[in-house]
VMD Tcl script that draws the C-alpha trace (Angstrom):
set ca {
  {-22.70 98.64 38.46}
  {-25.93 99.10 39.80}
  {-28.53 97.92 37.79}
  {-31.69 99.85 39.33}
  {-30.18 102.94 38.39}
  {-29.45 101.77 34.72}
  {-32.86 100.82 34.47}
  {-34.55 103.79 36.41}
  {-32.38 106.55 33.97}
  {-33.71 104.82 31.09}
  {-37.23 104.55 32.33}
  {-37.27 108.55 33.00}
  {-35.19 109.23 29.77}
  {-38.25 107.17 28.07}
  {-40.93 108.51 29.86}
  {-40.00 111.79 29.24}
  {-39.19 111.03 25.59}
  {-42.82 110.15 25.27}
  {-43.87 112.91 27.15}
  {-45.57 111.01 30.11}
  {-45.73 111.58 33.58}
  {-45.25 109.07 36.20}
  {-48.80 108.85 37.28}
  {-49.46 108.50 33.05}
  {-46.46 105.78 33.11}
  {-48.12 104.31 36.77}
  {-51.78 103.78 35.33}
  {-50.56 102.56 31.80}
  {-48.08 99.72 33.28}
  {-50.98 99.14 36.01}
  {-48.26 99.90 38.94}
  {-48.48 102.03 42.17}
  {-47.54 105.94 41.35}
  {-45.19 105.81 44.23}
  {-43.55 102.47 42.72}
  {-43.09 103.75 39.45}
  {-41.24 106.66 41.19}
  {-39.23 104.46 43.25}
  {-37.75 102.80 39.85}
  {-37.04 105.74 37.93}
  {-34.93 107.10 41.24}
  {-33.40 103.83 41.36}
  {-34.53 102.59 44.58}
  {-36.82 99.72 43.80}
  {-35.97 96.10 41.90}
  {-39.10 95.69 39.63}
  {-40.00 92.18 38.55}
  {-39.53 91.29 35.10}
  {-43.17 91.43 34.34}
  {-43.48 94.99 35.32}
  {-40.31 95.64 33.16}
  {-42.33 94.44 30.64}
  {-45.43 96.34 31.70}
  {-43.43 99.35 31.25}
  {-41.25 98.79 28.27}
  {-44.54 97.79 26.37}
  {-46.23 101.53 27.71}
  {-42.57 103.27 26.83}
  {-43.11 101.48 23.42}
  {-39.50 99.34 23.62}
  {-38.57 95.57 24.82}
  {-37.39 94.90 28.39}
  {-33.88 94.78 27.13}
  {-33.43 98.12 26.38}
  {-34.07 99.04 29.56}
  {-31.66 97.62 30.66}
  {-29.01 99.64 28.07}
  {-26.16 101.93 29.55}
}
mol new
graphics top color blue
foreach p $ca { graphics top sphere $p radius 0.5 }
foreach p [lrange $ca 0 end-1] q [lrange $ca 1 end] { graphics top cylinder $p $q radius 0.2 }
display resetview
């Protein structure tokens, strides 16, 4: 299973939930536009603090972003 995927559908299923856009997501989790795109496509392995970063913006803990 790959694990940046998991956590990149779940970050865009979120995001879009909320009704954010990446560069809303980006500035709210203080993280690069292009990074925060890189995650949600599943390309990048984000440190736990910024899954933190961005489960506090997406309004959930880390751990559910981590849900299949």
């Amino acid at each position: 299973m790959d694990w940046r995927r998991v956590l990149g559908a779940n970050v865009k299923r979120l995001r879009l939930a909320k009704k954010l856009t990446q560069e809303d997501l980006a500035l709210e989790a203080e993280i690069d536009l292009t990074y925060a795109g890189g995650i949600e496509r599943g390309k990048r392995n984000p440190s736990l603090l910024v899954m933190a970063r961005i489960a506090a913006v997406l309004g959930v803990s880390p751990a559910d972003l981590l849900k299949r």
